[in-house]
C-alpha positions in Angstrom: 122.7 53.5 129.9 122.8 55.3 126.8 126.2 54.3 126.5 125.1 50.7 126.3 122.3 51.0 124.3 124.4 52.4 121.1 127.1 49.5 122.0 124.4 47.1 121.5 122.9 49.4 118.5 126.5 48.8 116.9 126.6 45.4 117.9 123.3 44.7 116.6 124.2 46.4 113.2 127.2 44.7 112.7 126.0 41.0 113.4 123.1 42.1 111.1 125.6 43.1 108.3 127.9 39.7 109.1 125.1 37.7 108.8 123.5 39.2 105.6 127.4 38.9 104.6 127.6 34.9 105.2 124.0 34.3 103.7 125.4 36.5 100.7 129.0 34.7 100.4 127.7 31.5 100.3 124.5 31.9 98.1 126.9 33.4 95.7 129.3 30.8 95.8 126.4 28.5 94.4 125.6 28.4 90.9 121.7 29.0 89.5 122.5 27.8 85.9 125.4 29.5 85.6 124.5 32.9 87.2 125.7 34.6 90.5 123.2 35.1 93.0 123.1 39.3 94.3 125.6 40.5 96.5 125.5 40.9 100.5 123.4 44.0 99.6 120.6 42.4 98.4 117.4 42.8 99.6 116.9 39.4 100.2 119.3 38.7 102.2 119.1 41.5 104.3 115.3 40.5 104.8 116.6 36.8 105.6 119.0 38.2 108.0 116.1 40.3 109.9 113.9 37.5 109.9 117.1 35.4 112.0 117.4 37.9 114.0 114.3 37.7 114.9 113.6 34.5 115.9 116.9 34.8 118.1 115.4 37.5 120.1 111.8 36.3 120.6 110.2 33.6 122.6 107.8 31.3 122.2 105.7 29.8 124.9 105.7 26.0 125.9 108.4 23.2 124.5 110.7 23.1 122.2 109.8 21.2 118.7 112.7 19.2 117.7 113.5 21.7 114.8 112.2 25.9 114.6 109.7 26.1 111.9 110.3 29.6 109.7 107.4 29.4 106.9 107.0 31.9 104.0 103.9 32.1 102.5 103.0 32.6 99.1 105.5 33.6 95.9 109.0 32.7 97.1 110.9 35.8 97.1 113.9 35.4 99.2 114.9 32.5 97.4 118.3 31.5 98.4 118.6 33.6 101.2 116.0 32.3 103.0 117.3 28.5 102.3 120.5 29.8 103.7 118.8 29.9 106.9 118.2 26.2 106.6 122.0 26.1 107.7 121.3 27.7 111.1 120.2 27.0 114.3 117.9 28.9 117.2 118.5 27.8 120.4 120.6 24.4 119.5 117.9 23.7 117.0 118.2 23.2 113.0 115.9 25.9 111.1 113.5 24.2 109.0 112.4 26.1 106.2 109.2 25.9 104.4 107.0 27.5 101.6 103.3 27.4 102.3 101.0 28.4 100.1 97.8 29.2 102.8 97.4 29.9 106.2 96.1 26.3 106.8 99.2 25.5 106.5 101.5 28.1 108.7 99.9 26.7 111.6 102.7 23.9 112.7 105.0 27.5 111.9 106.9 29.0 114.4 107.8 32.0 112.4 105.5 33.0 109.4 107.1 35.6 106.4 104.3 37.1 104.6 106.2 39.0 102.1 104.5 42.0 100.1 103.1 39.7 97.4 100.9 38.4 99.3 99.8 41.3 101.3 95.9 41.0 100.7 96.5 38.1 102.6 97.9 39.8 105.8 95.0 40.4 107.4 93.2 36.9 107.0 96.7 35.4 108.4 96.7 37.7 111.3 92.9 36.8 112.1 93.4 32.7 111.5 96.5 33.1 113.5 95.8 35.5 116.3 95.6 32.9 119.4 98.4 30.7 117.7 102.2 31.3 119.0 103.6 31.8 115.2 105.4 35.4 114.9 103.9 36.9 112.0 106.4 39.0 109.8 105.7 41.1 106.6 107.5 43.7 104.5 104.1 44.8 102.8 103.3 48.7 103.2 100.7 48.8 106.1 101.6 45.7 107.3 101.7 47.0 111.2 97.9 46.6 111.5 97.9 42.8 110.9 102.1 41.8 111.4 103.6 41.5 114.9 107.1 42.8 113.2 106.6 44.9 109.7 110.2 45.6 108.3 110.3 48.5 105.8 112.8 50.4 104.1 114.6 53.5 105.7 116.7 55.5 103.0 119.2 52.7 101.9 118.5 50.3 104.5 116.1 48.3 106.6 114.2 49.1 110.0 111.6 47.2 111.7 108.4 47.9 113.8 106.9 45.8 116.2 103.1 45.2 117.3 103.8 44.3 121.2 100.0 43.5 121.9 99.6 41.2 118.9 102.9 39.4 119.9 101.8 39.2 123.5 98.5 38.1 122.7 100.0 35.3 120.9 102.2 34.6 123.6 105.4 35.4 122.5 107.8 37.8 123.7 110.4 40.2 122.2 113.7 40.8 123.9 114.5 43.8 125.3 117.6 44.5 123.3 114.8 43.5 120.0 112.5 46.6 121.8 115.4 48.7 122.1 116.5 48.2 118.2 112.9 48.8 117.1 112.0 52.0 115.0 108.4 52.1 115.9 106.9 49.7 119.5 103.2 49.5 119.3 
């Protein structure tokens, strides 16, 4: 058992690192007015990549909308990487990608980024949102009170957290394998 939990770690990690790498490769292979984007190391894209990940290993209650939803609210701070996802799919679906600027607005969201510029909003959002299915995700300090998954840094890289009974009482689910990969299950 332990055996296949750090295969699946490894595996984890390194469709985590491909896909930050393929976000990365071709963000930088478009131009902003003449600059390169940040390479595969960048933040951004690792947070992009997370939020993917994500949203391939939960579950949402009900039907499927034609197209998954992934909202981020407030200042855009994943830019690129988070249009990237635009070029994805979960579950045979295209990704839609949208920037909201309330909570109003996240509700027709499947998954909601609140990133850690708009932290003071966190708890309002988790308090609007709490009976809605719309994973709520942030990378503001603290954030495990209000977020279902909080990512946060760990030395040089990234590791997540996840609020079970907030997702539950939303009525979504998280994977096993997303359990398993957790630093912190609440």
């Amino acid at each position: 058992m332990n055996s296949d939990r750090g295969r699946f770690g490894m595996l984890w990690c390194i469709a985590v690192a491909l896909t930050a790498l393929l976000f990365a490769t071709r963000a930088s292979s478009q131009s902003d007015e003449g600059r390169r984007t940040q390479p595969s190391s960048d933040p951004a894209s690792l947070k992009a990549a997370f939020l993917y990940n994500f949203a391939l290993y939960a579950t949402w209650p009900g039907g499927q909308a034609p197209a998954f939803v992934l909202c981020a609210l407030g200042r855009d701070v994943l830019g690129p990487a988070l249009d990237a996802l635009s070029r994805r799919q979960i579950d045979g679906r295209a990704i839609e990608v949208k920037r909201i600027d309330s909570v109003a607005d996240a509700r027709g969201c499947q998954l909601l980024y609140v990133p850690e510029a708009a932290a003071a909003s966190l708890a309002s959002v988790a308090q609007a949102l709490r009976s809605q299915a719309v994973l709520v995700v942030s990378d503001a300090a603290g954030a495990a009170e209000h977020a279902m998954i909080q990512i946060e840094p760990d030395g040089n890289r990234l590791a997540f957290s996840i609020n079970v009974s907030r997702m539950r009482a939303a009525g979504l689910d998280a994977s096993a394998r997303l359990l398993r990969l957790a630093r912190n299950v609440r």
